[in-house]
C-alpha positions as CSV (number, residue, x, y, z in Angstrom):
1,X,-8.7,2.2,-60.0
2,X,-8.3,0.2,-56.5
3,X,-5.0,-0.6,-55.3
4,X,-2.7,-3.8,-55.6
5,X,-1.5,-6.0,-52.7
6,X,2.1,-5.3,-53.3
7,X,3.3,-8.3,-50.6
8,X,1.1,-11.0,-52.4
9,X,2.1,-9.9,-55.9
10,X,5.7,-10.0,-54.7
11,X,5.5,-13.5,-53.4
12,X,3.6,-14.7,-56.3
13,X,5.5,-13.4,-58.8
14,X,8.5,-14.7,-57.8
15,X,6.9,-18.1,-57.9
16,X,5.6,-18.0,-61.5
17,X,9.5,-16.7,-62.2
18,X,10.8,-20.2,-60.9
19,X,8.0,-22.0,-62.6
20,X,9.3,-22.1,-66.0
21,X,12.2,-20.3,-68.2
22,X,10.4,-17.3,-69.9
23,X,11.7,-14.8,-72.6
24,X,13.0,-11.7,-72.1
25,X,10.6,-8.9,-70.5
26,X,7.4,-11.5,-70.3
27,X,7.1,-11.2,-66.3
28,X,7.4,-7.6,-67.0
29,X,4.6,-7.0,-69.2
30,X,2.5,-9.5,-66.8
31,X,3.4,-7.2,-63.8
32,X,2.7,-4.1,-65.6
33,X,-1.2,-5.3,-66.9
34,X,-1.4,-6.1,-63.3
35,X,-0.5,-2.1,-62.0
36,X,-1.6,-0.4,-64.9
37,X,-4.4,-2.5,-66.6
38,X,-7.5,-0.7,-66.6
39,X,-10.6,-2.8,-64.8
40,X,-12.2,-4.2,-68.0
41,X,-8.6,-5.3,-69.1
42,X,-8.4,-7.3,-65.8
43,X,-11.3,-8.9,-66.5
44,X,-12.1,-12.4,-68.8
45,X,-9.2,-11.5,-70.5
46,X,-8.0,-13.4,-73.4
47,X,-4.7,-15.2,-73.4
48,X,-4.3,-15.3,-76.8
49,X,-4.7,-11.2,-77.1
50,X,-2.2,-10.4,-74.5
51,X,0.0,-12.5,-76.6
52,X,-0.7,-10.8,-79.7
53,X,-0.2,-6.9,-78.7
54,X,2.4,-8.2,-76.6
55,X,4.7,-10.0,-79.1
56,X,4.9,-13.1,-77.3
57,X,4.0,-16.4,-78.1
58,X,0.4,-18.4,-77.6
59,X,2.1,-21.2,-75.6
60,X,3.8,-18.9,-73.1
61,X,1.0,-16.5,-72.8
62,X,-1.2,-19.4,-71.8
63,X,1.4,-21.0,-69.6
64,X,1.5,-17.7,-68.1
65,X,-2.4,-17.0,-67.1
66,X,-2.1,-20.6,-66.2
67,X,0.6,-20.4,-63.3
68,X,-0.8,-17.4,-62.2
69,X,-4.0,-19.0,-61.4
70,X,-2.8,-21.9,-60.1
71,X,-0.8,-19.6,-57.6
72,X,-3.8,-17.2,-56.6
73,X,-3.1,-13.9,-58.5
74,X,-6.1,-15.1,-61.3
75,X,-9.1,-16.7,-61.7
76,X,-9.6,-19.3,-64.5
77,X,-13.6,-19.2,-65.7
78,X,-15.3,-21.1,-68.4
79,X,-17.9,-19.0,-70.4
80,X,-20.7,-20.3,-72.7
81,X,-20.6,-17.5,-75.3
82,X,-24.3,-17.0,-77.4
83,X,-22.8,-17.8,-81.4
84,X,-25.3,-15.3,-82.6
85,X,-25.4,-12.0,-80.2
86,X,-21.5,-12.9,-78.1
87,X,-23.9,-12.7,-75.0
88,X,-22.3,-14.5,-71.4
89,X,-25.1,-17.2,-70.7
90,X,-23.2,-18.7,-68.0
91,X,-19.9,-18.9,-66.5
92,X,-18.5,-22.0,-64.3
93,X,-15.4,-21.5,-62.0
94,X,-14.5,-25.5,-62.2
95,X,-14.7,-27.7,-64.9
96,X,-16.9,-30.4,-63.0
97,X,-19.7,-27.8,-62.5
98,X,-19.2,-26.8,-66.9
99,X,-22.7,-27.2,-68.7
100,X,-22.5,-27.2,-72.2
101,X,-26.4,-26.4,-73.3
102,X,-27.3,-22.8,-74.0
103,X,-30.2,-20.6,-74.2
104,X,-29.7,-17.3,-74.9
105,X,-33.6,-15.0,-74.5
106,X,-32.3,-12.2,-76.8
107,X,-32.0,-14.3,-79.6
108,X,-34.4,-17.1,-79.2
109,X,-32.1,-19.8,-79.2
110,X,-31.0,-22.7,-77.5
111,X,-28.8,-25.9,-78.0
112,X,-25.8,-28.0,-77.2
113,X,-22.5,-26.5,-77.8
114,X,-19.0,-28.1,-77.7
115,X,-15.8,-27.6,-75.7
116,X,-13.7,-26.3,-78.7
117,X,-16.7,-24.2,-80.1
118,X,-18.4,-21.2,-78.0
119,X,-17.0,-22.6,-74.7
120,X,-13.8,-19.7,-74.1
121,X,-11.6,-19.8,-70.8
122,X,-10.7,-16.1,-69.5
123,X,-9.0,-14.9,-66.6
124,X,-9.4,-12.5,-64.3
125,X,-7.8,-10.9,-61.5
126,X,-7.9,-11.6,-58.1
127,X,-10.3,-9.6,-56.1
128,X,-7.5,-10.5,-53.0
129,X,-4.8,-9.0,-55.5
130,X,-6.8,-6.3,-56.9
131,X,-10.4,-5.8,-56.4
132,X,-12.6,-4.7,-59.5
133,X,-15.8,-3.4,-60.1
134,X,-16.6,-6.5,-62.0
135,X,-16.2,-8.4,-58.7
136,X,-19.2,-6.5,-57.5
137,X,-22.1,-7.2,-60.3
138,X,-24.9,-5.7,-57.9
139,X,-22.8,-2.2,-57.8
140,X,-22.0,-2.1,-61.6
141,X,-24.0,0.6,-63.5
142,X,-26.8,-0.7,-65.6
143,X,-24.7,0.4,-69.0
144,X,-21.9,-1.4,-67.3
145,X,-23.4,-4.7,-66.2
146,X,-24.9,-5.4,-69.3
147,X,-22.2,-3.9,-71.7
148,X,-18.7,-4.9,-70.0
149,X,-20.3,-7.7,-67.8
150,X,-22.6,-9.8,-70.3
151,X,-21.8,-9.5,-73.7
152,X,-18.2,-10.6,-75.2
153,X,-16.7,-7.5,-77.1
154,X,-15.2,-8.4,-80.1
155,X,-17.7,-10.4,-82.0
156,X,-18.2,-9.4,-85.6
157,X,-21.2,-10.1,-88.4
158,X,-19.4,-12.3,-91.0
159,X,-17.2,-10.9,-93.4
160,X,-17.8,-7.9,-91.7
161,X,-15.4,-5.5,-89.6
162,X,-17.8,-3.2,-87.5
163,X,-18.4,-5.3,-83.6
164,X,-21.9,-6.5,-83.5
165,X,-22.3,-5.5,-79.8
166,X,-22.2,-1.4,-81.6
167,X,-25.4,-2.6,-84.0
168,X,-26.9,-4.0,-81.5
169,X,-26.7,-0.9,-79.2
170,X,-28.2,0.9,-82.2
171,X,-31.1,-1.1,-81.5
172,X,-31.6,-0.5,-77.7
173,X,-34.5,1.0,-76.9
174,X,-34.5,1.0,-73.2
175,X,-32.3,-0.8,-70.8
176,X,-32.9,-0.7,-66.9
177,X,-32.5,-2.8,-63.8
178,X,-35.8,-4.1,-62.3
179,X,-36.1,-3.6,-58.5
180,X,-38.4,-6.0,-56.8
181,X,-41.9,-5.3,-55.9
182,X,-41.9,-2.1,-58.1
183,X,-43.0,-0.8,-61.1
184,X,-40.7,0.7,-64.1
185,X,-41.3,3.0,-67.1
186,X,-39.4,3.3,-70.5
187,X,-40.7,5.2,-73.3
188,X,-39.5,4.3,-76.7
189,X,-40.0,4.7,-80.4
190,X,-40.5,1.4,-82.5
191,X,-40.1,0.7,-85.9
192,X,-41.1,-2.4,-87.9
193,X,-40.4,-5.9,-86.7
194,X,-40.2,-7.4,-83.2
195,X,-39.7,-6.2,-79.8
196,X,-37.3,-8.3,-78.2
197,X,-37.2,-8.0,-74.0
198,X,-34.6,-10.1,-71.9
199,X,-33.2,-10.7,-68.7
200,X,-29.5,-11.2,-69.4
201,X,-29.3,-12.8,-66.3
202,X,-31.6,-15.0,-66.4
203,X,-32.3,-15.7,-69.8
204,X,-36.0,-15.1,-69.2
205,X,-37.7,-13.4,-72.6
206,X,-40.8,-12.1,-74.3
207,X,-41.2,-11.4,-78.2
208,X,-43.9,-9.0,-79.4
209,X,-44.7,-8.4,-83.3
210,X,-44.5,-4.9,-84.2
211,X,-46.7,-4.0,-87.9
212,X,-49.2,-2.2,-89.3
213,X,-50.4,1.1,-89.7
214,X,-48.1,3.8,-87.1
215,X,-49.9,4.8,-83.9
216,X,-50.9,8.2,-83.8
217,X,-50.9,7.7,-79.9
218,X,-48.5,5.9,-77.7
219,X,-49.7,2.6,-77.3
220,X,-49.2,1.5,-73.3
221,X,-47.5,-2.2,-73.0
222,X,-47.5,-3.6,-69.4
223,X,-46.0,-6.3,-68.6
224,X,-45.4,-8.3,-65.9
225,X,-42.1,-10.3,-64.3
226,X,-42.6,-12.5,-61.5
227,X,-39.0,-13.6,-61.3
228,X,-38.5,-16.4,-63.9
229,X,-40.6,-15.0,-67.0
230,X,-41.8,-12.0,-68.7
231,X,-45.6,-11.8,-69.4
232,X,-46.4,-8.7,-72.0
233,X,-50.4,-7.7,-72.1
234,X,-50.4,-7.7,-75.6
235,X,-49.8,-10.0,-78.3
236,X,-48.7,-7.4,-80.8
237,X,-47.6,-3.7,-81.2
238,X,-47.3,-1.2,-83.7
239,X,-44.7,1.2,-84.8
240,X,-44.7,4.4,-82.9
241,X,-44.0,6.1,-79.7
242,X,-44.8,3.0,-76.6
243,X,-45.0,3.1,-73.3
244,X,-43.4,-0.2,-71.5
245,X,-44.7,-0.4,-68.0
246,X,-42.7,-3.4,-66.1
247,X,-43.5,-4.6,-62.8
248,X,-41.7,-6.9,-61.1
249,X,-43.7,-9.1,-58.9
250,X,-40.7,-11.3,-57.9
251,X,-38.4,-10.9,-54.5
252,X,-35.2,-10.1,-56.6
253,X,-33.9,-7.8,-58.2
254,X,-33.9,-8.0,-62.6
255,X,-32.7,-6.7,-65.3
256,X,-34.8,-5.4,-69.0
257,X,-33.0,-5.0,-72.3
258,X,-35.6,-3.7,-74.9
259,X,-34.1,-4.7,-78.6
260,X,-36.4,-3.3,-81.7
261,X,-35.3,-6.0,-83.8
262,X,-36.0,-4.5,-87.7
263,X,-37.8,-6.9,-90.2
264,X,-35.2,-8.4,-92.0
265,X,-33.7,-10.0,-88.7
266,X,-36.7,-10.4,-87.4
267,X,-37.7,-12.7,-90.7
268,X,-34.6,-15.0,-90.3
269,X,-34.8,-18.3,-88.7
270,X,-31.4,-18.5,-87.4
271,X,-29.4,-15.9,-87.0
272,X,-25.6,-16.0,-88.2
273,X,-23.2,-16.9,-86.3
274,X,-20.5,-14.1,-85.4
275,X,-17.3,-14.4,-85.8
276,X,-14.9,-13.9,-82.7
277,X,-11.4,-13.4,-82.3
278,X,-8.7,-16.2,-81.7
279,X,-9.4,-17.2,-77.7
280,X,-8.4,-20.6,-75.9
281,X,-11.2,-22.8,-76.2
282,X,-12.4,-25.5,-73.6
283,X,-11.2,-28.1,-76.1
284,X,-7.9,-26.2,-76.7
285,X,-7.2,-26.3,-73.0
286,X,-7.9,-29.5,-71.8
287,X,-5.2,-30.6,-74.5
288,X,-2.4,-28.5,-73.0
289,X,0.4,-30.1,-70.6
290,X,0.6,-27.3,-68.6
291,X,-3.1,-27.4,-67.5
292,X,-3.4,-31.0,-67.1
293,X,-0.4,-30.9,-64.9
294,X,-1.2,-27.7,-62.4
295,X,-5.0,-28.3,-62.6
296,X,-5.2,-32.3,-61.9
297,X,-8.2,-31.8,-59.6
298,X,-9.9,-30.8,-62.8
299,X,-12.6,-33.3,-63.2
300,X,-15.6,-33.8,-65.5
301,X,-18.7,-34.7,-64.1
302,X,-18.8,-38.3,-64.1
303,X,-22.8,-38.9,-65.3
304,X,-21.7,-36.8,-68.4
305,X,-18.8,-35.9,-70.8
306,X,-18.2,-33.0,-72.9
307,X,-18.6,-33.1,-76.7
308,X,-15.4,-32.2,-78.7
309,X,-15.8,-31.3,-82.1
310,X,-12.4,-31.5,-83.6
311,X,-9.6,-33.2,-81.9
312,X,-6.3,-35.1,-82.7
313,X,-4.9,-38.0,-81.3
314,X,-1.8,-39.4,-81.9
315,X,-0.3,-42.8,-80.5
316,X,3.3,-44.4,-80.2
317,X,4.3,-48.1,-78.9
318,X,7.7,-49.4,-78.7
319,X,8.6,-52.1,-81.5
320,X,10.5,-54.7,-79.6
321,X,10.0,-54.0,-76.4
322,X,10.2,-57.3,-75.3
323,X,13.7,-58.0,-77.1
324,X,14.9,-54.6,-75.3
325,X,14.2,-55.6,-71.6
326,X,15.5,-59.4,-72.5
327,X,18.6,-57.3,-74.2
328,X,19.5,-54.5,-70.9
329,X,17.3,-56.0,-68.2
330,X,14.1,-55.0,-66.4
331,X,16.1,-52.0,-64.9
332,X,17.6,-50.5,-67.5
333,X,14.8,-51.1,-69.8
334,X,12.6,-49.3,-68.1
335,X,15.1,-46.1,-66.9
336,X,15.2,-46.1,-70.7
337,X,11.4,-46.0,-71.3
338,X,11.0,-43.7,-69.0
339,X,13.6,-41.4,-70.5
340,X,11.6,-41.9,-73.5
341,X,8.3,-40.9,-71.6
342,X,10.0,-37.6,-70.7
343,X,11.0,-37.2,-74.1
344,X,7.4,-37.5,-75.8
345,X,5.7,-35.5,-73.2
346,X,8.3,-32.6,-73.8
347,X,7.6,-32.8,-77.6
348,X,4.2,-32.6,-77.0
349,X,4.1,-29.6,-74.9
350,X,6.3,-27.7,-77.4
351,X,3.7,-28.4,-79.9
352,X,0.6,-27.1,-77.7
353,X,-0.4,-30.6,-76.7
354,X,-0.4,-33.1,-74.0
355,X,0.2,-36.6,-73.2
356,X,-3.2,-38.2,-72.1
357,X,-1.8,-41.8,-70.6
358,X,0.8,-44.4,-70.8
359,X,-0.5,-47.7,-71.8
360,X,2.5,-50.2,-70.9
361,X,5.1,-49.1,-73.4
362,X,2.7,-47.5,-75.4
363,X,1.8,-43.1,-75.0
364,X,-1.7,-41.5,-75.8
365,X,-1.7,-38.0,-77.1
366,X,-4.5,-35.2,-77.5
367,X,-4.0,-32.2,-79.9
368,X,-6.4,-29.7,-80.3
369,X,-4.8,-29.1,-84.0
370,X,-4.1,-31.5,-86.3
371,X,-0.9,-29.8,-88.0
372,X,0.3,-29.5,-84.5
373,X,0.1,-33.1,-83.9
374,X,1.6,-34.3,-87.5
375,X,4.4,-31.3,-86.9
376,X,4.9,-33.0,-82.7
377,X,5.1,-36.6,-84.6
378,X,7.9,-35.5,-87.5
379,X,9.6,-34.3,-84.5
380,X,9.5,-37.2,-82.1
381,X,11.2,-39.2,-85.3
382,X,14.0,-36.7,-85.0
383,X,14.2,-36.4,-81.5
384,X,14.4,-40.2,-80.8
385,X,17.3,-40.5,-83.4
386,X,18.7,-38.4,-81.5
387,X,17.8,-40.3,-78.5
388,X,19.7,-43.1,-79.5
389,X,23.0,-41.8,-80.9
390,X,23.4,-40.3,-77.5
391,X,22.5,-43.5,-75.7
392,X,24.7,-45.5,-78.0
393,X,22.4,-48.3,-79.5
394,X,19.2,-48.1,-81.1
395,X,17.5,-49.1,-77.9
396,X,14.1,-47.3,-78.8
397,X,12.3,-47.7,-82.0
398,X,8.8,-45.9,-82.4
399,X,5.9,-46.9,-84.3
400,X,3.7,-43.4,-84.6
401,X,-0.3,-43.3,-85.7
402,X,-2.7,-40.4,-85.4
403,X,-6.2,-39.5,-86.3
404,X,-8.8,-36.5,-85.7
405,X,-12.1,-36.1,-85.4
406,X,-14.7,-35.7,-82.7
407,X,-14.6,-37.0,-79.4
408,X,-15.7,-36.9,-75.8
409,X,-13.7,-35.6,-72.7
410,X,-14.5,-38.0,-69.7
411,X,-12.6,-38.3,-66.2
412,X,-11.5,-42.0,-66.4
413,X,-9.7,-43.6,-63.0
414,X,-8.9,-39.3,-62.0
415,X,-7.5,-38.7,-65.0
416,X,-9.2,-36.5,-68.1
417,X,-9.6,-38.9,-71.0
418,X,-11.1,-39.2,-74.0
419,X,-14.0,-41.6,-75.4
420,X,-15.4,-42.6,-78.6
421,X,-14.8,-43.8,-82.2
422,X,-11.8,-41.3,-83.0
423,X,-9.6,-43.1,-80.3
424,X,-10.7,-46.2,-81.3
425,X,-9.3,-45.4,-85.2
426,X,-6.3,-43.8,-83.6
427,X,-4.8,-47.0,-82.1
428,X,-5.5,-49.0,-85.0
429,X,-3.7,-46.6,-87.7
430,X,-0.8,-46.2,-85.5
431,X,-0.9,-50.2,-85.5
432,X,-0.6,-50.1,-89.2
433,X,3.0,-48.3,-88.5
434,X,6.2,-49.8,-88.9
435,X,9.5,-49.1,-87.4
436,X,10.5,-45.5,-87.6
437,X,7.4,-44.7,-89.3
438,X,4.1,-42.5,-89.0
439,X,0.9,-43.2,-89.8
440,X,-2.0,-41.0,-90.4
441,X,-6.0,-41.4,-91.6
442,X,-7.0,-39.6,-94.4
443,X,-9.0,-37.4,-92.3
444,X,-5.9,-36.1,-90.6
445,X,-3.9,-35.8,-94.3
446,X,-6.7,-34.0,-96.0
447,X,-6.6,-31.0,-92.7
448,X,-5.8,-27.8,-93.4
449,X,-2.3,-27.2,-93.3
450,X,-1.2,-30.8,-93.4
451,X,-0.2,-31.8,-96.7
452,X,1.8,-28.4,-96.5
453,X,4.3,-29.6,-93.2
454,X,4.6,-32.9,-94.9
455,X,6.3,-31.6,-98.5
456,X,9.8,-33.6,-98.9
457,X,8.6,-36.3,-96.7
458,X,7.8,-39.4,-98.6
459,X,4.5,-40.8,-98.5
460,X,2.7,-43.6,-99.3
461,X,-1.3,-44.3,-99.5
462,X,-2.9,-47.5,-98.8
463,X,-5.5,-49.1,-98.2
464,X,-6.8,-50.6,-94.4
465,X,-9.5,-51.7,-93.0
466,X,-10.3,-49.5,-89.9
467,X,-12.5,-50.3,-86.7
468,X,-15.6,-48.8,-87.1
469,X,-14.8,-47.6,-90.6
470,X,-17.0,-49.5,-93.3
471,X,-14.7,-50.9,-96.1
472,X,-11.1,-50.2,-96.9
473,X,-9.7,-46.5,-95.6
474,X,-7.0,-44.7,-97.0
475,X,-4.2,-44.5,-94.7
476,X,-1.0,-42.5,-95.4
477,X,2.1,-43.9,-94.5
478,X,5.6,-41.2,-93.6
479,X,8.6,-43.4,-94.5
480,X,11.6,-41.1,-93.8
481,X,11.8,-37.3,-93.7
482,X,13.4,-34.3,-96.1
C-alpha cells in the first residue's frame, strides 16, 4: 500500500466540508477509505456501495464522490460494461469522448447500449493523492490486469447468487500476456464445445469448435496475432490435451484469455444478461443537480447524442404570470420568480433530480425515476403553499405535467438537454394542468411504484389528445393531496 499526500488531502478535504452540510461521521468514513482502503477498493468504486455498507444515503454518497472529483482527490470515468460476461470494453474520462457501441471478443457480441443501461460511472483515486497499482496497467500481474482491471466483480447469472466472473474462471484454460515479436506456449485440456481466445484489450477474438472423438495425442494449435486479430491454423479442435502456440507478430505488447466454453453455452445465440448490483448509471447522473452544476464543461459530442432508455420529465409554468407582474411590477415579479426558481431546483435535488432549463416563467426537469419525479412534483404543491403564506398573497400558482419514456441527451446552446418525442408529450400534459394541479401520462401512472405514492390523493383520468400520440391518451389528473 503506497502512501497518501497528507497536505493535499488536508486541503481538499476541508473544501468538500464547506461544499455542502453532511451527516454526522460522512467525511470520516470518506477520509478513512482514503487511508485504509485497500487498492482495488480505490478503484471504479461504486457510489452506491459505499453508501450501502456505510449507512448513508445514495444522494449524499454521490454528492460526495462528486465534490471530490471536481476538487482533485478522484477521478470520475464512464465504463461500457459487457451485459453478458461484466467485461470493461472501454472506459472514457469525459463525457464528450463517451461511445456507446460495444463489442465485447469473449462473448461474440456487439451493439448499441444506452446511458442508463451498461454505461456505470466509478471513481477512483488520485494517483497525485494516492498512487495505485491500477494506475500502472503495464506493471499489473497478468491474474491482476485481467481479473481486477477488466472485468466488473459483482455480476451474477439470473436468479442466481454465485458471481459469474468465479464460473468463468472455472473455465480458464490459459491466460498470458503476449510480448511482441515472440512466441508463447499454454498447454491445456479441452472438453466439448468451443474454444474461445480474446484480447481484453483490444477486443480482438478467435472461436474454434471443439467435437468429436478425444485425441489420443495433443493436437498442436498455432496461431498467429499481428496486432489487431487472432488467426488460429485450424478450423476445429477436439477434446483432449492441446498445445496453443501464439505468436505475436505485432510491435505491442497483448494479452490471451483461453475460455473452453462447454456445449450448452456454446449452443446459445445470445447469452443472458447478468445481473449487476445497484451503481449510478450515465443516465442516472446526467439527471443529478450536483453534477450538472460542478461538471458544466461536461459536453456531448455535438454530431451525436446519447440514447436514454427510461427517463422522466416533469414541467411547471406559472398561471397568470402576466396578471402578477401587471399586479407587483417587473421588479418584484421577477425577485419573486426567481425565488420560485430556487425553490424548484432545491425540490428537485432532494428528489435525485435536476432542473434542465428555464423557459420564461416556465422550468424543465429530468428524473432518472419516475416515482422520484411524481414524489418531487407532490412536493413542489406543498412547498409553494408554503411559498405563498410566507410571502403573504398567493403570488405563484403552478401548473405541473410530467411524462417518461426514452429520450436523447444532446448539448444544446452549452447546456445538457434532452431531445425527442418524450419532451415533446411532457410539455403538452403539463399544458393540460390547471391551477394547483399535476398532470401525468399514463405511462408515468402505470410505473412501478407510482400508483403506490399517489394513495389519498384524488385522481381523475381523461382523455387528451397528445402530440405525437395517435388518438385520445389517458391522462391522470392530481386535484388536491391526502
Amino acid at each position: 500500500m503506497t502512501g497518501v499526500d497528507d497536505r493535499l488531502l488536508e486541503s481538499k478535504m476541508i473544501q468538500i466540508e464547506q461544499a455542502r452540510s453532511w451527516s454526522p461521521r460522512v467525511i470520516s468514513k470518506f477520509e478513512a477509505l482514503i487511508r485504509d482502503g485497500n487498492d482495488l477498493a480505490l478503484y471504479r468504486v461504486n457510489p452506491l456501495a459505499f453508501a450501502r455498507d456505510r449507512a448513508i444515503t445514495d444522494t449524499e454518497s454521490i454528492d460526495l464522490f462528486l465534490h471530490a472529483t471536481r476538487c482533485g482527490l478522484f477521478e470520475m470515468t464512464w465504463d461500457v460494461l459487457c451485459p453478458q460476461s461484466g467485461m470493461v470494453l472501454d472506459s472514457f474520462g469525459a463525457l464528450r469522448t463517451l461511445k456507446t457501441h460495444y463489442v465485447c471478443g469473449l462473448c461474440d457480441v456487439s451493439g448499441e447500449t444506452d446511458l442508463d443501461d451498461f454505461i456505470e460511472v466509478t471513481f477512483s483515486v488520485s494517483p497525485h493523492l494516492r498512487r495505485l497499482p491500477f494506475h500502472d496497467p503495464d506493471s499489473l500481474s497478468v491474474e491482476d490486469f485481467h481479473w481486477k482491471l477488466r472485468f466488473a466483480n459483482d455480476g451474477r447469472l439470473p436468479g442466481q447468487q454465485a458471481r459469474f466472473l468465479d464460473y468463468l474462471r472455472g473455465l480458464v484454460r490459459g491466460l498470458t500476456y503476449l510480448p511482441p515479436s515472440s512466441s508463447v506456449t499454454l498447454r491445456a485440456e479441452l472438453g466439448p464445445g468451443v474454444l474461445s481466445g480474446v484480447n481484453v484489450q483490444t477486443q480482438a477474438a478467435f472461436i474454434t469448435p471443439i467435437s468429436g472423438e478425444p485425441a489420443t495425442a495433443p493436437t498442436l494449435l498455432r496461431v498467429r496475432y499481428d496486432g489487431q486479430r487472432f488467426s488460429p491454423a485450424l478450423a476445429a479442435l477436439s477434446p483432449g490435451p492441446c498445445i496453443i502456440e501464439v505468436e505475436n507478430t505485432g510491435p505491442v505488447r497483448g494479452s490471451l484469455l483461453l475460455i473452453n466454453w462447454p456445449p450448452e453455452v456454446a449452443a446459445l445465440t445470445i447469452k443472458p444478461q447478468l445481473e449487476f448490483e445497484p451503481y449510478i448509471s450515465g443516465g442516472m447522473l446526467l439527471a443529478r443537480q450536483t453534477f450538472r452544476r460542478l461538471f458544466r464543461s461536461e459536453r456531448i459530442d455535438e454530431r451525436e447524442g446519447l440514447g436514454i432508455r427510461q427517463v422522466t420529465f416533469l414541467f411547471t409554468d406559472l398561471k397568470g404570470s402576466t396578471a402578477l407582474y401587471e399586479r407587483l411590477g417587473d421588479l418584484n415579479a421577477y425577485a419573486l420568480v426567481r425565488e420560485h426558481f430556487a425553490l424548484l431546483e432545491l425540490t428537485a435535488q432532494q428528489h435525485s433530480g435536476a432542473i434542465v432549463k428555464t423557459i420564461g416563467d416556465a422550468v424543465m426537469a429530468v428524473f432518472s425515476r419516475p416515482t422520484d419525479a411524481v414524489s418531487a412534483a407532490l412536493q413542489i404543491l406543498r412547498e409553494i403553499e408554503r411559498f405563498n403564506l410566507e410571502h403573504g398573497e398567493p403570488g405563484i400558482i403552478l401548473k405541473i405535467g410530467a411524462h417518461c419514456g426514452p429520450s436523447i441527451a444532446v448539448t444544446l446552446n452549452d447546456n445538457l438537454d434532452y431531445f425527442g418525442q418524450t419532451v415533446n408529450v411532457a410539455a403538452r400534459v403539463q399544458s393540460l394542468a390547471d391551477a394547483g394541479e399535476i398532470c401525468i401520462s399514463e405511462a408515468l401512472y402505470t410505473a412501478p411504484g407510482v400508483i403506490h405514492l399517489l394513495t389519498g390523493h384524488h385522481v381523475v383520468e381523461f382523455g387528451s389528445s397528445l402530440h405525437g400520440v395517435e388518438g385520445n391518451a389517458s391522462v391522470y389528473r392530481i386535484i388536491n393531496g391526502p
